[in-house]
C-alpha positions, -999 to +999 in steps of 0.1 A: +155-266+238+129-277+266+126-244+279+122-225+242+097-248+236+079-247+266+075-208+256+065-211+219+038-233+230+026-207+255+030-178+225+007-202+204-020-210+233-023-172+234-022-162+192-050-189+200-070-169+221-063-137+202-078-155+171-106-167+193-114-133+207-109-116+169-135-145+154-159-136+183-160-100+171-164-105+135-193-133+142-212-106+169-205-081+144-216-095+114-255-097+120-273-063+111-285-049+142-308-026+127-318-012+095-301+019+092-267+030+081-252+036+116-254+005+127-244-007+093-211+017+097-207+004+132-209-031+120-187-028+088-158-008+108-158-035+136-159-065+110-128-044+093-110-041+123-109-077+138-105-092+097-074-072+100-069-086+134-072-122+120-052-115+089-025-103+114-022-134+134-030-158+106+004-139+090+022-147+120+009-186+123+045-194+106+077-184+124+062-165+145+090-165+172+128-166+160+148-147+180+158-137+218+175-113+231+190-114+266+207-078+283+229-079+307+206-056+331+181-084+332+161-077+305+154-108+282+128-106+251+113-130+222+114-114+190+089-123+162+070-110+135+040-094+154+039-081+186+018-107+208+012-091+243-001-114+279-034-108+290-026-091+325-037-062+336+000-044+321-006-061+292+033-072+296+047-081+263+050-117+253+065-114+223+082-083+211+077-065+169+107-070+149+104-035+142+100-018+176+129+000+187+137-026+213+143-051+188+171-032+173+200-052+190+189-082+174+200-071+139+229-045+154+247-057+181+284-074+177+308-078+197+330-047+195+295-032+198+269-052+224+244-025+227+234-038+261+232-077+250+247-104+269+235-129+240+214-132+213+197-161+201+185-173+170+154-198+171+146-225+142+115-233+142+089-262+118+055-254+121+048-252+159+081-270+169+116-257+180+141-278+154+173-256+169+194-229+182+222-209+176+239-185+206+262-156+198+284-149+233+284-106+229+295-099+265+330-113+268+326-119+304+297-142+303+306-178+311+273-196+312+273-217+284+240-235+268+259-256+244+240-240+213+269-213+209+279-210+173+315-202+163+300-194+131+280-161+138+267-162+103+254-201+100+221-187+104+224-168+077+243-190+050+213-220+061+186-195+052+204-189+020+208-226+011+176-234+011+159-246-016+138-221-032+101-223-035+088-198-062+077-176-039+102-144-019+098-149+019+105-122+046+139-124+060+129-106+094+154-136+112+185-131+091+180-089+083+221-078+085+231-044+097+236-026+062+202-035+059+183-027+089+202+009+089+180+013+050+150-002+063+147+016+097+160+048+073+135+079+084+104+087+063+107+116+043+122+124+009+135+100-015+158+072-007+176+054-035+185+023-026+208+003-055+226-030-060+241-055-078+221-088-086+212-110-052+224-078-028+186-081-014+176-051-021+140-060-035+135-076+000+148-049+021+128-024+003+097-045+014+103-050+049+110-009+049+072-012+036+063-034+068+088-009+090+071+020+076+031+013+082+045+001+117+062+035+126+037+057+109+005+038+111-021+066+112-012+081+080+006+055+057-030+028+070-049+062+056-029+074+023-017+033+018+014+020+002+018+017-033+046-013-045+053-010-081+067-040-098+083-044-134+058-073-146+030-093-129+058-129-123+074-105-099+042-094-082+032-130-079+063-138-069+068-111-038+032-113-028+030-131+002+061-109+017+042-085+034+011-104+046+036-126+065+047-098+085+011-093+094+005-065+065-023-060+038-026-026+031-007-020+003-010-015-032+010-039-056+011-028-092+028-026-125+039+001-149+013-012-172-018-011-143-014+022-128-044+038-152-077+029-135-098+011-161-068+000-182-049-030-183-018-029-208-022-058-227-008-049-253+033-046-267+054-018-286+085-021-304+117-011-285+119+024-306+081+029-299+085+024-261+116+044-264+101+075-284+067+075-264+087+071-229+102+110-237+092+140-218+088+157-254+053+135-254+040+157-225+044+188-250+032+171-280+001+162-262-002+195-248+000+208-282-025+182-295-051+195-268-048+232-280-056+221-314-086+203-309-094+239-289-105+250-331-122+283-345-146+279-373-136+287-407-152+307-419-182+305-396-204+278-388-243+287-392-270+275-366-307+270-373-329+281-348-365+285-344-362+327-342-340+328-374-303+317-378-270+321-359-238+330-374-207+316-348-179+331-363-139+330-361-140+363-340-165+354-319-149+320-315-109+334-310-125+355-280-145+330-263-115+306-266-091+332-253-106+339-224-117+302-220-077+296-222-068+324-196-084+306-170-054+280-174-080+254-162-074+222-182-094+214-213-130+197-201-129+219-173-124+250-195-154+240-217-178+253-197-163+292-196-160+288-237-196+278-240-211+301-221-191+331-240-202+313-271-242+316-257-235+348-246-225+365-277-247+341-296-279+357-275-267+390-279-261+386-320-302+372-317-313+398-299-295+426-318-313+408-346-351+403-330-350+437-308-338+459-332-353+492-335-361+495-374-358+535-367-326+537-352-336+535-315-327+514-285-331+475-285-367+474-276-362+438-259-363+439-218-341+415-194-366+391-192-365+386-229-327+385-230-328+356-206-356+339-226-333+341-255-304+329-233-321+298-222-334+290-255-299+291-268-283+272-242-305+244-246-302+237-282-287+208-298-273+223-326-255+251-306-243+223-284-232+202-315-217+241-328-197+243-292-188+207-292-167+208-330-149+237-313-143+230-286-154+183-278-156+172-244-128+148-247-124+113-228-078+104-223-089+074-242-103+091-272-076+122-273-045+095-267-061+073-293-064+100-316-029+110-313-015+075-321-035+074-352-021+108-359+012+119-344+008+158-342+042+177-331+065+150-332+094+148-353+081+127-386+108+095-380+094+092-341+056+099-354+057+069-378+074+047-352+046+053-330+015+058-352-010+035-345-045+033-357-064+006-330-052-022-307-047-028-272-028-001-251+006-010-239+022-005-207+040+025-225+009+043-234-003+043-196+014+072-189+001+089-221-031+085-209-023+097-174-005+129-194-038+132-210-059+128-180-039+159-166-043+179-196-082+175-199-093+170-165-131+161-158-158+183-155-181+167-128-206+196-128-229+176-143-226+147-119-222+166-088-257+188-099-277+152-098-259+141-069-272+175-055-305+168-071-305+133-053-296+144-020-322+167-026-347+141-031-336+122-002-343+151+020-377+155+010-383+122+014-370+122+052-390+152+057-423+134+045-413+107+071-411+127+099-446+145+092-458+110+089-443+101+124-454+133+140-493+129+122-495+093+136-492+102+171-528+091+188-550+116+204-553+083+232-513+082+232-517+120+241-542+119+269-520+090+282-487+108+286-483+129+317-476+163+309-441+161+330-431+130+310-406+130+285-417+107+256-393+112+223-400+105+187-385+104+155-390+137+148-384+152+183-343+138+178-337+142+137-344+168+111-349+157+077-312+169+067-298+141+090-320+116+087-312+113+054-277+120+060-283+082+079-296+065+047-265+072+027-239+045+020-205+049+033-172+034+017-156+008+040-134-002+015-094+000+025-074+029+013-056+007-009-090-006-024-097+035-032-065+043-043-069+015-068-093+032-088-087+069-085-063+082-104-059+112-086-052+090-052-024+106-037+001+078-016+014+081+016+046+060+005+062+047-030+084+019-036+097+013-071+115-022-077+141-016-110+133+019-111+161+022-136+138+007-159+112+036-159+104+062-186+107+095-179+072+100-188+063+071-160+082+089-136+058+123-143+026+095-138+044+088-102+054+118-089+018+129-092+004+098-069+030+110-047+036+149-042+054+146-011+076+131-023+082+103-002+094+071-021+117+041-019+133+037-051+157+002-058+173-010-083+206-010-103+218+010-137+240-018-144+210-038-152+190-009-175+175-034-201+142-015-211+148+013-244+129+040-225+148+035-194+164+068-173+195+050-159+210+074-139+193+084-108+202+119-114+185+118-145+152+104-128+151+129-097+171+163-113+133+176-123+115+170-093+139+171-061+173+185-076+202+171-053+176+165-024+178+128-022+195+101-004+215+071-022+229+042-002+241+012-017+244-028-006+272-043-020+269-078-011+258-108-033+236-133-006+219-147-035+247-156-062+273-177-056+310-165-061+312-193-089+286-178-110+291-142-100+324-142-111+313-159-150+283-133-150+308-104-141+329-110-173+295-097-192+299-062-184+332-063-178+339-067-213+323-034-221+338-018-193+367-029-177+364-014-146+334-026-134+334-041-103+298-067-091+290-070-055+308-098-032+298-128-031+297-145+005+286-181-006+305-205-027+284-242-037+316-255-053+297-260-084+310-243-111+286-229-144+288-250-177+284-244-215+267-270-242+268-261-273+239-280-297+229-283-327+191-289-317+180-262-284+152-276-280+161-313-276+191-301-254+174-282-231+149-303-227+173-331-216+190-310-192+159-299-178+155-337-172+188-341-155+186-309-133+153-315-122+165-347-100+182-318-074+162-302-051+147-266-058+133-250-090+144-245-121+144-218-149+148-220-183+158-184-198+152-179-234+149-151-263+108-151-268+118-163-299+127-195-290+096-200-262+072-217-286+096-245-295+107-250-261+071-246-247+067-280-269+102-297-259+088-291-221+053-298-214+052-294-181+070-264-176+053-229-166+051-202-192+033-178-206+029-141-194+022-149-158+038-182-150+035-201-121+066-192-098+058-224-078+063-251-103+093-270-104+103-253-138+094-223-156+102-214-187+108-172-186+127-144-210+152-118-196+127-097-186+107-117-166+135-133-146+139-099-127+140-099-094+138-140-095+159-164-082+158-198-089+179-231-076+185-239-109+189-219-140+196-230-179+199-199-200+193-205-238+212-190-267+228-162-248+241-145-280+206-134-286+205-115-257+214-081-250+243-074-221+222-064-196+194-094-203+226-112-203+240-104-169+205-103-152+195-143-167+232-153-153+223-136-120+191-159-111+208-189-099+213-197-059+232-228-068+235-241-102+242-225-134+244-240-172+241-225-206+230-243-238+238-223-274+239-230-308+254-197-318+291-190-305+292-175-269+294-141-270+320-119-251+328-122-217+313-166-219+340-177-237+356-193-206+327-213-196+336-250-193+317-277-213+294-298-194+314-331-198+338-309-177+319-303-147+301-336-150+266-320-160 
């Protein structure tokens, strides 16, 4: 004990001096030396570099050494969650990565299979302090004994799992078991479906693959970013501080419902609206709506202008939209080639007009006049309003809008389930508006002409400066300078191209920062917690952000809750990778204990008798209870009372239904849309208790819930489980004991 904590004071005296070195950097970097945008880059990339520095070790502050690994050629290495090297001139390491290869054992090794170790040992640690130590004997012949060997290879694990919860996921780089190192380490390419039962872990595993991942391939993954897509924002909260404890902050964390730059879902659909609009027959409906807002006039639409008027008719129209089409560029982008057609054959019907010879002979009107005629056209107003009621410039906003209020190619039963005249967009018209965002694309002619224009500006600018510098020079300054000396000036180094290249701004913000707010971002790596849950329509939105291909998806069809849902994995990844994808499964429970896993099993089960949940390796002893009431409210609220004197948090799940008149019964418990994870109890629906856990969990009127709610609000508890109904229980509860029964 002496001797380990001899050595984590050293690793903290030297995280010290790293933090020391990193705040030095940021505080000489910080002040503008100069006034131009190099030294501005320079500055900003060096301030970028050590905050990331800082962030790292700040990460690592809290357990940052829990592990050791000693070989039986010698070797012996710390293992924590950064890497923390000596300051010698080998830069030995101090501290090993979990995630280097060397580190490998510590997770691996058994021993049938040592991999080199003669022992591992795990470290506890409080803050800066050493609190104990458990030794796992993996060489048989090793009979030097510290008196911190464990009979019980897995206590580590099973005290980790005990723990009271906090509201927020931490890493669980100390306790990561073989099954799940093999999925994190996994190699980076394709698609790897990763799926389990409630409390297999797999949520956490799929973010230390994350951590693994911009570790093993940091060049590209720090450049194209991360992207983490959770099913609601209490399960973003709630795994948010996962990967900055491992010293990592470049990644993207999202929800379905933020994934359209500019839009925030705020709003809700029915189940048979999220269902119908989650189809791939949307992406051909709105195709087809695109095409008919591509319109001819009828019969023709006539123009005033100042040399007589213009007749734009449904022939002229049908041609200039054909060959607008046969570009197969999308809509806004295909404007441009059906408005000039349309000024074209709008200049020639004026100057067959103007030019004509009243004798028979040829059009009397040169080139020059043809392209006064063409300009005069093309900068009319009511030609543009002509080309813009035949063709609009349309915004994804305004076209999906538009659609809502008026379902076009949709069977009528899904167009009225789905028609919708204003509100706030839902988190199932975000990838409507990415469907329509491919569709129309964006013409940025116009801006990248006045960004030309600009640049242009800037140029001739830079070029005044340097005539200014090279005037100024003083006929004095001239007889002073020997004719051998070499005395350089602005304008002897720059031309006015790069000087003004030097005034620009560059972006220093991180790639996840860009990828944020373009929606064309393409990721280096996805992960998708309860990708089951996804649309197939969402899954079109992701596999754009991602056209490699490379993604981590998790989850488990058991618990398919959402209307829209895919379900099968097949069914998800058939359109975009066939059978090229990888599926692994964990299959056991670390969260659940076997008392409540084996209630929450007879859920399913009584749908389908062979189904068979992931094994549980903890039992508390304390088995699940049922109260039936004739007041919810007042019961719950009681309960609440009673639970709350053990240790941990506590969740209330409930129908949203019932949330207002608990809300009232419980004061002082979190709700609402984003609740806070960290107070002692929350009060949550079905679908917000994913991915959760709790110490604690009353679930309320579960005959209002559907099977899979059901099995995932049973599923939340680490120790204690109760349920409180007024309704009878449905199938698969009936055996639950009452409360007097347990002594609840």
């Amino acid at each position: 004990m002496r001797h380990e904590q001899e050595f984590i004071d050293l690793l903290y005296e030297r995280l010290a001096e790293l933090r020391t070195g990193a705040e030095r950097a940021v505080n000489a970097a910080l002040p503008l030396d100069g006034n131009h945008a190099q030294a501005r880059l320079e500055r900003d990339v060096l301030v970028a570099e050590h905050s990331g520095l800082l962030a790292a070790f700040d990460a690592g502050e809290n357990g940052l050494c829990f592990g050791r690994l000693v070989f039986r050629d010698g070797r012996d290495h710390h293992i924590g969650r950064i890497g923390i090297r000596r300051d010698d001139a080998d830069r030995t390491p101090l501290v090993l990565d979990w995630r280097a290869e060397v580190a490998r054992p510590f997770y691996l090794a058994t021993g049938h299979t040592p991999m080199g170790l003669r022992r591992r040992r795990h470290l506890t640690t409080e803050g800066r302090y050493v609190t104990a130590l458990h030794d796992e004997i993996l060489d048989l012949d090793d009979t030097e004994r510290t008196g911190y060997e464990g009979a019980d290879a897995d206590a580590v694990l099973l005290s980790a799992l005990d723990a009271a919860r906090t509201g927020r996921m931490h890493d669980i780089v100390q306790t990561i078991q073989a099954e799940q190192d093999a999925i994190i380490r996994a190699p980076h390419r394709g698609v790897l479906v990763v799926e389990g039962g409630p409390g297999t872990g797999k949520t956490v595993v799929a973010l230390h693959r994350a951590a693994y991942l911009l570790y093993a391939h940091r060049e590209l993954l720090a450049r194209r970013a991360v992207l983490i897509v959770g099913p609601n924002p209490a399960f973003l909260g709630y795994i948010e501080e996962v990967l900055p404890s491992l010293g990592e902050t470049g990644v993207l964390l999202a929800t379905p419902g933020e994934l359209f730059p500019g839009v925030t879902a705020a709003g809700t659909d029915s189940a048979e609206a999220a269902r119908v609009k989650g189809r791939t027959e949307m992406a051909d409906a709105l195709a087809e709506y695109v095409r008919d807002r591509q319109t001819l006039p009828d019969p023709e639409i006539v123009i005033d202008h100042e040399d007589g008027e213009l007749r734009l008719d449904a022939d002229m129209a049908y041609e200039a939209r054909r060959l607008a089409r046969d570009t197969r560029l999308p809509h806004n982008l295909a404007r441009p080639h059906f408005a000039f057609r349309i000024i074209d054959a709008l200049t020639a019907q004026l100057a067959d007009t103007l030019g004509a010879d009243p004798f028979g002979g040829p059009n009397f009107l040169g080139p020059d006049d043809l392209a006064q005629l063409g300009k005069a056209i093309a900068t009319s107003p009511e030609v543009h309003r002509a080309i813009e009621e035949l063709w609009p410039d349309l915004t994804p906003q305004r076209l999906v809008a538009d659609f809502l209020a008026d379902p076009a190619h949709l069977p009528q039963a899904d167009a009225e389930v789905i028609r919708r005249d204003d509100g706030d967009w839902t988190p199932a018209d975000i990838p409507l508006l990415d469907e329509a965002a491919e569709l129309l694309g964006e013409d940025d002619s116009a801006a990248r002409a006045a960004a030309e224009a600009e640049r242009q500006e800037q140029i001739a600018y830079a070029q005044g400066v340097l005539e200014l510098s090279y005037g100024s020079r003083t006929q004095e300054f001239e007889d002073k300078v020997d004719e051998d000396s070499e005395v350089l000036a602005a304008h002897d180094l720059l031309d006015a191209e790069r000087l003004a290249d030097r005034q620009e701004e560059a972006d220093h913000r991180t790639a996840a920062e860009r990828a944020a707010a373009d929606r064309t971002w393409a990721f280096g790596h996805i992960i998708v917690d309860e990708a089951q849950e996804l649309s197939a329509m969402m899954w079109r939105l992701l596999m754009r952000r991602c056209p490699t291909r490379s993604m981590t998806l998790v989850g488990d069809p058991a618990q398919t809750a959402e209307p829209g849902g895919c379900g099968s994995w097949a069914s998800i990844l058939a359109p975009y990778t066939g059978d090229r994808w990888q599926h692994v499964r964990l299959g056991v429970n670390y969260r659940t204990p076997s008392e409540i896993m084996d209630i929450a099993a007879e859920v399913p089960r009584s749908t389908d008798p062979g189904f068979e949940p992931p094994r549980s390796i903890r039992s508390t002893g304390v088995p699940p209870w049922a109260q039936r009431t004739d007041d919810c409210a007042r019961t719950v609220a009681e309960a609440v009372a009673r639970e709350a004197q053990e240790q941990g948090r506590l969740a209330v799940i409930a129908p949203r239904s019932r949330h207002e008149a608990l809300s009232a019964a419980l004061p002082t418990a979190s709700a609402g849309s984003s609740p806070d994870l960290t107070r002692p109890v929350v009060l949550i629906d079905p679908r917000q208790a994913k991915g959760l856990e709790f110490d604690t969990v009353i679930v309320v009127e579960p005959a209002e819930f559907g099977a899979s709610d059901l099995y995932v609000a049973l599923t939340r508890a680490t120790q204690r489980l109760g349920v409180i109904h007024e309704a009878p229980l449905p199938p698969g509860l009936e055996t639950l004991p009452p409360a007097a029964l347990t002594g609840r």
